[in-house]
C-alpha atoms as a printed R data frame, in Angstrom:
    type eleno elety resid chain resno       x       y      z
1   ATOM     1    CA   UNK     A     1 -32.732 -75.587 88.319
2   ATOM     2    CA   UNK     A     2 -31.535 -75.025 84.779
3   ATOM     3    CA   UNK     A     3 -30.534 -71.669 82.759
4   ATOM     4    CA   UNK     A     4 -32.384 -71.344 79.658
5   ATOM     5    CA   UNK     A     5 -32.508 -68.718 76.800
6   ATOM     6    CA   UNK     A     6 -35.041 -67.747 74.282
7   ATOM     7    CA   UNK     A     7 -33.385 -66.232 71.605
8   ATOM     8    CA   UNK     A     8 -34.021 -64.956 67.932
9   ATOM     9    CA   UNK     A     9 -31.907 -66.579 65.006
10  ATOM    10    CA   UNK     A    10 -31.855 -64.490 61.595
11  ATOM    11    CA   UNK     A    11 -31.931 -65.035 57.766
12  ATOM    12    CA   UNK     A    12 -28.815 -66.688 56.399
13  ATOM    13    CA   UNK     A    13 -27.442 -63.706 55.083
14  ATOM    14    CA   UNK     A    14 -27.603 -62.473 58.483
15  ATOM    15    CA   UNK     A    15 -25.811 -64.797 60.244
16  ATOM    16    CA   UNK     A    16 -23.193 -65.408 57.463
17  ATOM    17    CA   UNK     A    17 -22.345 -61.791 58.217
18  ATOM    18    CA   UNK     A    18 -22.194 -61.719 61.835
19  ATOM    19    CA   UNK     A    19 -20.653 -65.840 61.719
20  ATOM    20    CA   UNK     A    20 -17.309 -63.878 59.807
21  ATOM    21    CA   UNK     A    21 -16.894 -61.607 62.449
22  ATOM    22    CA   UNK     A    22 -17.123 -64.487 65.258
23  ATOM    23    CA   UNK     A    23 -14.855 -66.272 63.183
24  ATOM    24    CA   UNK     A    24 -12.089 -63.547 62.289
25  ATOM    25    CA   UNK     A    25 -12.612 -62.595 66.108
26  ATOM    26    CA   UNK     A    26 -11.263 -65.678 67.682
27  ATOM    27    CA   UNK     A    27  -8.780 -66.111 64.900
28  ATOM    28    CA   UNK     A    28  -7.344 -62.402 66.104
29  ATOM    29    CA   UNK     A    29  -7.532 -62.640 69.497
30  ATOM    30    CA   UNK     A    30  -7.225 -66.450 70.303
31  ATOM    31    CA   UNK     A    31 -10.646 -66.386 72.361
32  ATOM    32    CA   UNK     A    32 -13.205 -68.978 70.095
33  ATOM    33    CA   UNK     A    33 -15.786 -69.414 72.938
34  ATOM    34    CA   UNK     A    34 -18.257 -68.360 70.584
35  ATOM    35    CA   UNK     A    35 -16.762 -70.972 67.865
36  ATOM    36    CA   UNK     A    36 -16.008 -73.938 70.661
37  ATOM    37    CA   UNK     A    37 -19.682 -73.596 72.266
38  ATOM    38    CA   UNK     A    38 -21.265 -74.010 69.082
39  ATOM    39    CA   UNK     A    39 -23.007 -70.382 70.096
40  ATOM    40    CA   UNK     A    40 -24.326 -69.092 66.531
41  ATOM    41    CA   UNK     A    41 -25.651 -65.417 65.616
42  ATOM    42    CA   UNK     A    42 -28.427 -64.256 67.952
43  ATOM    43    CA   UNK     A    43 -30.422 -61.891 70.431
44  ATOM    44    CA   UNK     A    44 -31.691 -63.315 73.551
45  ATOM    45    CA   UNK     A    45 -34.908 -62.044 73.990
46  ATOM    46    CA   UNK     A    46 -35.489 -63.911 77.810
47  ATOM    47    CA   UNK     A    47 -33.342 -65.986 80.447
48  ATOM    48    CA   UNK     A    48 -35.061 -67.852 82.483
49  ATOM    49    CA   UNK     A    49 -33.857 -70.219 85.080
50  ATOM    50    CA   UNK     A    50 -36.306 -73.150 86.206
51  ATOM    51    CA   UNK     A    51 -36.937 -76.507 86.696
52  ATOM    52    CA   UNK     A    52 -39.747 -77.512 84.260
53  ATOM    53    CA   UNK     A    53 -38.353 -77.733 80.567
54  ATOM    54    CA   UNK     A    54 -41.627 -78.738 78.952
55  ATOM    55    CA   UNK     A    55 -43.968 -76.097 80.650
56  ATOM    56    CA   UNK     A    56 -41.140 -73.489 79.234
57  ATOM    57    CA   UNK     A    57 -40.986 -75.257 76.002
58  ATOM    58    CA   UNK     A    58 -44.601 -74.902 76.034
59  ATOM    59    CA   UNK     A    59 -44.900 -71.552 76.297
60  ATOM    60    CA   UNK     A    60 -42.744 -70.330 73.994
61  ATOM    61    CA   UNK     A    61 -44.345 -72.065 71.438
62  ATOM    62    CA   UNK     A    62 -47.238 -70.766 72.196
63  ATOM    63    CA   UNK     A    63 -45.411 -67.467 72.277
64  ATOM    64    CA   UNK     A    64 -43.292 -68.067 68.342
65  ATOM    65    CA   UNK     A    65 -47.218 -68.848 66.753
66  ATOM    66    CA   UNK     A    66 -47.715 -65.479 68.176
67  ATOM    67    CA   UNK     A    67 -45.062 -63.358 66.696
68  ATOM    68    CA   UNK     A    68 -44.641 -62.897 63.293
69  ATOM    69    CA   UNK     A    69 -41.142 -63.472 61.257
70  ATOM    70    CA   UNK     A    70 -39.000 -61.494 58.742
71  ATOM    71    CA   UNK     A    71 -39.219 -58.683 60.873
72  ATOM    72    CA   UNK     A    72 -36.315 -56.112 59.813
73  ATOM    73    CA   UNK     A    73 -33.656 -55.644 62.883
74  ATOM    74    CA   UNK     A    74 -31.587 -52.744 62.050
75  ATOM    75    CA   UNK     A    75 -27.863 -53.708 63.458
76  ATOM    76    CA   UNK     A    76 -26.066 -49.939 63.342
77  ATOM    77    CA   UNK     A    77 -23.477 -50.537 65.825
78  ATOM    78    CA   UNK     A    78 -21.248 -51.475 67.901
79  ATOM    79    CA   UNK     A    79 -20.925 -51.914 71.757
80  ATOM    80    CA   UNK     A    80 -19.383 -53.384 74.622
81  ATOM    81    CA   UNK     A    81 -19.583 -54.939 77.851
82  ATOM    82    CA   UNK     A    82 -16.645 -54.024 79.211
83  ATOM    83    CA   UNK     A    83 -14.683 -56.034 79.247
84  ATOM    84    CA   UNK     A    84 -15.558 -59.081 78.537
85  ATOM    85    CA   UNK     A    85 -18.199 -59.085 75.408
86  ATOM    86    CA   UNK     A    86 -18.079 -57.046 71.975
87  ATOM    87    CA   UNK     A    87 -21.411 -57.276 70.467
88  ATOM    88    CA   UNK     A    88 -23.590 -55.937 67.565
89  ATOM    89    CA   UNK     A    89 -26.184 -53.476 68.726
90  ATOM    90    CA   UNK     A    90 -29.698 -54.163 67.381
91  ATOM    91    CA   UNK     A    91 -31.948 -50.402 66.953
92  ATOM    92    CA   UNK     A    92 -34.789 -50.791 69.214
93  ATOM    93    CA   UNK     A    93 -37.819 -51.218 67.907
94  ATOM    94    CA   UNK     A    94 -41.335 -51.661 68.930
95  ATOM    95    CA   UNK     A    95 -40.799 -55.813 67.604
96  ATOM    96    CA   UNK     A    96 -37.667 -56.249 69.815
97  ATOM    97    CA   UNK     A    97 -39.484 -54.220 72.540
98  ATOM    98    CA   UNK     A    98 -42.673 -55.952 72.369
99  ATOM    99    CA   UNK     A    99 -41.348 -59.310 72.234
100 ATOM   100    CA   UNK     A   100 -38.884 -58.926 74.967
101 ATOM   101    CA   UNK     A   101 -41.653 -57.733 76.876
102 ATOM   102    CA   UNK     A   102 -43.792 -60.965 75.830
103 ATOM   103    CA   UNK     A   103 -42.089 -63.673 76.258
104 ATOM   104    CA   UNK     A   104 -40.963 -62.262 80.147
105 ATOM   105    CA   UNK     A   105 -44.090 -61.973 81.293
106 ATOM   106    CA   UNK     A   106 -44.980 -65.376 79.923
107 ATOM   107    CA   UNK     A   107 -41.922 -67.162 81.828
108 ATOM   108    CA   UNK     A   108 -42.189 -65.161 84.629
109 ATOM   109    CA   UNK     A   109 -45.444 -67.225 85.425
110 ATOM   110    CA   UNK     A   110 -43.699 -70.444 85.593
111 ATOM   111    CA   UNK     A   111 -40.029 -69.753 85.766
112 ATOM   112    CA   UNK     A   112 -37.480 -67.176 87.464
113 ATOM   113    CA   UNK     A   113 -35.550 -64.044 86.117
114 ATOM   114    CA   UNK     A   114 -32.067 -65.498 84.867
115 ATOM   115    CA   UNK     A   115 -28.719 -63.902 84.646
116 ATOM   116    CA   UNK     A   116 -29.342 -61.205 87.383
117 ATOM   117    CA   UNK     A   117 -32.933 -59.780 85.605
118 ATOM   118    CA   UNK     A   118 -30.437 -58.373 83.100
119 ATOM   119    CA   UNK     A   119 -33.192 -59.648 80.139
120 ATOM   120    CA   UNK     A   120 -36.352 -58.070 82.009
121 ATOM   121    CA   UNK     A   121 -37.860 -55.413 80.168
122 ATOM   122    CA   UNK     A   122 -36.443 -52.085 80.930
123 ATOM   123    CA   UNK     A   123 -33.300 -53.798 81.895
124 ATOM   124    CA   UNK     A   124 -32.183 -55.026 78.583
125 ATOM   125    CA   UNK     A   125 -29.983 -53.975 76.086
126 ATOM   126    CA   UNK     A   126 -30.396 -56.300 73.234
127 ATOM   127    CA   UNK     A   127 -27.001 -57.290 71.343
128 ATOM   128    CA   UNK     A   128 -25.602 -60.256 69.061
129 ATOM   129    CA   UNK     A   129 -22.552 -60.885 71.024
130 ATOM   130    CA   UNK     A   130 -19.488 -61.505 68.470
131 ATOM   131    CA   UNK     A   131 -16.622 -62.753 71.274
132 ATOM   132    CA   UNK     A   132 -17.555 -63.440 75.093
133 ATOM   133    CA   UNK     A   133 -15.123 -64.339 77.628
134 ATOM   134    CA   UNK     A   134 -12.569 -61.356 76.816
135 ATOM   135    CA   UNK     A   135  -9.918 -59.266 78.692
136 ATOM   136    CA   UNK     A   136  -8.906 -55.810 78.245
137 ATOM   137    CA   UNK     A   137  -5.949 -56.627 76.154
138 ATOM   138    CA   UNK     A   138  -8.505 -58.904 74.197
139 ATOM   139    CA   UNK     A   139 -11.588 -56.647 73.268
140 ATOM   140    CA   UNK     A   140  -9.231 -54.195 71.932
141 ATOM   141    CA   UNK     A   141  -8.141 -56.692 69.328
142 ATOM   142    CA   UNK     A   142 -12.015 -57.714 69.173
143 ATOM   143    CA   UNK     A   143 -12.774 -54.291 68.760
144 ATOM   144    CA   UNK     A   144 -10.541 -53.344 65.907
145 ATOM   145    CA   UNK     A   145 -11.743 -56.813 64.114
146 ATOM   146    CA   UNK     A   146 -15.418 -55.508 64.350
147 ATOM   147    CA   UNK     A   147 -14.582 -52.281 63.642
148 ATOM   148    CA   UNK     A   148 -13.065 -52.802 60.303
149 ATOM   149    CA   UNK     A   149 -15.797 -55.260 59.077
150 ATOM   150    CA   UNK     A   150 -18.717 -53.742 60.614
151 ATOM   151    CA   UNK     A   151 -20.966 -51.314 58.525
152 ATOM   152    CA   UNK     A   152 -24.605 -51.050 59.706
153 ATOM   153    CA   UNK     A   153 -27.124 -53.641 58.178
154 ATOM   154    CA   UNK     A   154 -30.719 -55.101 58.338
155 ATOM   155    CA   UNK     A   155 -31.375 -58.261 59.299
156 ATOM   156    CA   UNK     A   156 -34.476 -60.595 59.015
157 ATOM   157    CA   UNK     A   157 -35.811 -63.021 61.950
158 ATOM   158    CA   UNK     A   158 -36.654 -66.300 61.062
159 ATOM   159    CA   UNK     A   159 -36.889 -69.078 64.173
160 ATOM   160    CA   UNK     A   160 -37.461 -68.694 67.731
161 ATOM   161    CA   UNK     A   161 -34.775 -71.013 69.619
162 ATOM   162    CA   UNK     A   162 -35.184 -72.228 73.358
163 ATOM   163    CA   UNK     A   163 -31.970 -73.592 74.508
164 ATOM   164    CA   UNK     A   164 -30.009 -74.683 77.720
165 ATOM   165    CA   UNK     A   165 -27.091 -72.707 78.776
166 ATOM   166    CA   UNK     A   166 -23.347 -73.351 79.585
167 ATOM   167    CA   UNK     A   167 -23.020 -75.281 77.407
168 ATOM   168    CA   UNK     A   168 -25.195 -73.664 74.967
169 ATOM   169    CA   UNK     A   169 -27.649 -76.595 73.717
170 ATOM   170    CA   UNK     A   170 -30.303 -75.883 70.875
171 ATOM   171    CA   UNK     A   171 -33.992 -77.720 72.875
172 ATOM   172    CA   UNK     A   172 -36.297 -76.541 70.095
173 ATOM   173    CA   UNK     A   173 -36.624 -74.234 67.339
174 ATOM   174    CA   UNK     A   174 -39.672 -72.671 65.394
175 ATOM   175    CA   UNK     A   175 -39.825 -71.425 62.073
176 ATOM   176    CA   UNK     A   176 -41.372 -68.128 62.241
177 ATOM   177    CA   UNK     A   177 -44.582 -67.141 59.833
């Protein structure tokens, strides 16, 4: 059985933005997982864990010609998993809520809940995590990073990615219409 994560990637503006922060993050605090793993900007919309890569990838390319792209994600703050991930908080809107919802009940056909059910609907808090892997002592570096480069923004989504976890591995993207 395999962990794998369908996730939205943004407009390059986007993820220049949130790709500083990341960056400035692990230079601060000395914690780069973000930077080693290769992890770019992102929301998860879905982990999955199961043993059939193609009938996933199949599905959620049925599921990105479905949804539409260069729908506006309002990012207006910032939050925390205490205490190991600072992330970028996402507004949520009926596109986030209806694709979260989406894509779950497509995988949960053929595939099972990953990482505790914590992406099911209703149990989700969508985020673009800047630093994972932290300590107390850690996110409150993080934190004052973020805090002094953050200002609320919109973002665009542009691809639908299905990758592996741990390590973080890129399967198969889609452009989004």
């Amino acid at each position: 059985m395999s962990d794998y994560a369908v996730v939205l990637y943004f407009d390059d503006t986007t993820n220049s933005r949130i790709q500083k922060m990341i960056d400035k993050v692990a230079q601060s605090t000395g914690v780069g997982y973000m930077k080693t793993a290769n992890v770019p900007p992102h929301v998860t919309l879905a982990m999955v864990l199961g043993e059939n890569e193609r009938e996933i990838a199949n599905e959620c390319e049925r599921f990105a010609s479905e949804i539409e792209g260069g729908k506006e994600v309002v990012f207006a703050s910032i939050g925390v998993f205490n205490p190991f991930v600072i992330y970028l908080a996402p507004v949520m809107n009926d596109f986030l809520r209806e694709a979260n919802k989406a894509v779950n009940e497509r995988l949960q056909k053929i595939a099972a809940p990953g990482n505790r059910g914590l992406y099911l609907p209703n149990n989700w808090v969508p985020h673009a995590a800047v630093a994972v892997k932290l300590n107390p002592e850690t996110l409150k570096k993080a934190f004052a990073v973020v805090q002094e480069m953050f200002t609320p923004f919109t973002a665009k989504t542009d691809r639908l990615v299905l990758a592996k976890c741990d390590p973080y591995t890129e399967l198969k993207i889609w452009d989004l219409k």
